[in-house]
TORPA-4810 file (N, C-alpha, C, O; in nm, 3 decimals):
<nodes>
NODE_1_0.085_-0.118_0.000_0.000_0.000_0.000_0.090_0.124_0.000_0.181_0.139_0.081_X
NODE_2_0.049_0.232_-0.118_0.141_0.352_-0.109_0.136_0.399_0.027_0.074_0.339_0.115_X
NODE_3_0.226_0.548_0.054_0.178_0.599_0.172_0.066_0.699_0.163_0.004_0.741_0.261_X
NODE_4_0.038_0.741_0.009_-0.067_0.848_-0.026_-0.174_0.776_0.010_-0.259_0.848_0.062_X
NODE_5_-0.208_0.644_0.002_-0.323_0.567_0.065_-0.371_0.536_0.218_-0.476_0.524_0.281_X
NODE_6_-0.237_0.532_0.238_-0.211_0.540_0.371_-0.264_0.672_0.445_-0.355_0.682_0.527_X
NODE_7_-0.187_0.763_0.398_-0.277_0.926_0.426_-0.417_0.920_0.462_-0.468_0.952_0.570_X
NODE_8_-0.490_0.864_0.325_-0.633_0.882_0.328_-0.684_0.803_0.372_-0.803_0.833_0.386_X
NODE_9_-0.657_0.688_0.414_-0.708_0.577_0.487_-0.692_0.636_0.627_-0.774_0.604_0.713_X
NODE_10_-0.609_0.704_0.652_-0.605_0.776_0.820_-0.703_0.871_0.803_-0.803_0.867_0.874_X
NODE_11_-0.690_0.950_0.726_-0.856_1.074_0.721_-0.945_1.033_0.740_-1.014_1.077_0.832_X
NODE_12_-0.980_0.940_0.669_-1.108_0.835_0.690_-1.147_0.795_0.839_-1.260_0.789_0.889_X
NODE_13_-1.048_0.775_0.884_-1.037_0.711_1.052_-1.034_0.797_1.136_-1.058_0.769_1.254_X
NODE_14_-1.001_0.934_1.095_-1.009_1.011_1.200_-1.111_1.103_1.182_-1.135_1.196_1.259_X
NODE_15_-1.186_1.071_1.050_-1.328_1.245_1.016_-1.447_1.109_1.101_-1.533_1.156_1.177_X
NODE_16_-1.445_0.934_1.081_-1.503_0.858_1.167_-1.460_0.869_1.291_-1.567_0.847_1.349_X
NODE_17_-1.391_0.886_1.365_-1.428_0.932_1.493_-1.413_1.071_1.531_-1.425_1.093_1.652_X
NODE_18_-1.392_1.158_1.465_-1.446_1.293_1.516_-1.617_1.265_1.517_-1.696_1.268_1.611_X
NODE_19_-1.630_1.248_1.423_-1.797_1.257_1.397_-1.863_1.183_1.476_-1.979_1.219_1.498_X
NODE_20_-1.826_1.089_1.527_-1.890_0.953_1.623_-1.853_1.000_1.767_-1.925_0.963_1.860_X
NODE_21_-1.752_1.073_1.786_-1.682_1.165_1.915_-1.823_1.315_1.944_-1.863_1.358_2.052_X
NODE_22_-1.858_1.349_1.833_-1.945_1.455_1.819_-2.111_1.400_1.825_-2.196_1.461_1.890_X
NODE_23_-2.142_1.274_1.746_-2.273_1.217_1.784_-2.320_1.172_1.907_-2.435_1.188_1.946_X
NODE_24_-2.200_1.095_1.988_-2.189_1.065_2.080_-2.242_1.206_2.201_-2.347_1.209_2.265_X
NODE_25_-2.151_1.292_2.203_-2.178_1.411_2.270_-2.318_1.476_2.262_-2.376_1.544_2.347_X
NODE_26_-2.354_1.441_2.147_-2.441_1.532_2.137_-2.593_1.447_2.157_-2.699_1.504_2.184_X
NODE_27_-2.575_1.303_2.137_-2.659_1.209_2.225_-2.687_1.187_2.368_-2.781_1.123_2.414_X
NODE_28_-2.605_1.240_2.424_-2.590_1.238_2.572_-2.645_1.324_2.623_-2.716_1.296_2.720_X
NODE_29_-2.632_1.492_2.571_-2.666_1.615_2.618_-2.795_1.667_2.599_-2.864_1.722_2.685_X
NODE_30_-2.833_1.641_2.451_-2.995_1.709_2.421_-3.057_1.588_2.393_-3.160_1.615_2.332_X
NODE_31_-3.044_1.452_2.410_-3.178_1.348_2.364_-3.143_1.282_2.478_-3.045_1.259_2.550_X
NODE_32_-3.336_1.247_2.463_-3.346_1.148_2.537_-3.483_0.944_2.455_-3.573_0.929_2.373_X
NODE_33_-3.411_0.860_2.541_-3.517_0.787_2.467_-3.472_0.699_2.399_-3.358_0.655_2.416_X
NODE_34_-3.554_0.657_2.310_-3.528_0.583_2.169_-3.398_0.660_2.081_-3.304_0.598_2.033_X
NODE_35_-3.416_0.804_2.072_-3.330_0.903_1.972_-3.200_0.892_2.049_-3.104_0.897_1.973_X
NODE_36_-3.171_0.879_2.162_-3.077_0.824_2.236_-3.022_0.719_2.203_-2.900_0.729_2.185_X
NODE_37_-3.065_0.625_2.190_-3.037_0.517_2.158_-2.976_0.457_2.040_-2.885_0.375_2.038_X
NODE_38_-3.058_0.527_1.913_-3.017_0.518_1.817_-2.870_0.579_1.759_-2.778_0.531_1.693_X
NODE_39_-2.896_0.705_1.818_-2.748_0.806_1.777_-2.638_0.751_1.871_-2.530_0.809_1.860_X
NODE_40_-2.642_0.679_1.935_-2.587_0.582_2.003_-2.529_0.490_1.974_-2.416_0.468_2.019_X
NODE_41_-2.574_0.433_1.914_-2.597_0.259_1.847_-2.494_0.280_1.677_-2.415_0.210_1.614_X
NODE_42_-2.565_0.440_1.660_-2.472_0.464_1.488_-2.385_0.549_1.542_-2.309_0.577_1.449_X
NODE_43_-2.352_0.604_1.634_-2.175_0.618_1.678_-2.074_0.503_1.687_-1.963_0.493_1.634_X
NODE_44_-2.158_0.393_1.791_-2.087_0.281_1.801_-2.046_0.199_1.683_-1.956_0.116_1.672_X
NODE_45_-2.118_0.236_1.614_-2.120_0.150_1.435_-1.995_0.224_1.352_-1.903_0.172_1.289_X
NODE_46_-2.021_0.341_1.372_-1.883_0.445_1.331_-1.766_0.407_1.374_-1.669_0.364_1.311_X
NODE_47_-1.781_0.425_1.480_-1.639_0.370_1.612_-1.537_0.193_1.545_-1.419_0.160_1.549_X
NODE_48_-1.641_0.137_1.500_-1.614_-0.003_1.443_-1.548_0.004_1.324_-1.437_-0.039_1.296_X
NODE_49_-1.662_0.088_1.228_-1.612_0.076_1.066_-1.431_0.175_1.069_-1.351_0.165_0.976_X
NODE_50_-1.408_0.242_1.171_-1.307_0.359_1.159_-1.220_0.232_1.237_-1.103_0.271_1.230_X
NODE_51_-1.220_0.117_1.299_-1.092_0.074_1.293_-1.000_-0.001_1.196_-0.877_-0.002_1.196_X
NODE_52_-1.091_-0.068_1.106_-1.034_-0.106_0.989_-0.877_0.037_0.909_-0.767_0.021_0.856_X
NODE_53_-0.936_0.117_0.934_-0.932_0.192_0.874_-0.761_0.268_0.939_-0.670_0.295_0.861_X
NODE_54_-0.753_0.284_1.057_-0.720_0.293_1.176_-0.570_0.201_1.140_-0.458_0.238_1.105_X
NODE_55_-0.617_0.096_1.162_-0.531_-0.072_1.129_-0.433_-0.067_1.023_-0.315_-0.099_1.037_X
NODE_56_-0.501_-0.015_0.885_-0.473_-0.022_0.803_-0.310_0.118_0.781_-0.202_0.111_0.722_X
NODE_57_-0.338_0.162_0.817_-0.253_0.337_0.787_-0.154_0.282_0.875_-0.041_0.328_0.862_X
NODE_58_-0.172_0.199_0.957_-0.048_0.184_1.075_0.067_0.070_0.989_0.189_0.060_0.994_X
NODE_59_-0.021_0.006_0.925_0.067_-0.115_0.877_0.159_-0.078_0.741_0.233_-0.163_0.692_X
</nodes>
């Protein structure tokens, strides 16, 4: 794998957990409920798909 791939395979991993760092926050503070739950559930899903990703740039 180049390292230019490498690059963007880290962007990838890190705009997925900013954003899952930010859903997260923002699930906690103004919802409650089911909407809780969900923005919850698709942070944690974020959090997952961004380690592949993560893995990959290191190797």
């Amino acid at each position: 794998m180049s390292p230019l791939d490498k690059m963007w395979a880290s962007f990838v991993a890190i705009g997925l957990m900013a954003f899952a760092s930010l859903l997260i926050t923002y699930a906690r503070a103004k919802t409650t409920g089911a909407v809780r739950l969900v923005l919850s559930i698709v942070a944690f899903v974020m959090l997952v798909a961004m380690l592949p990703f993560a893995l990959l740039s290191m190797l």
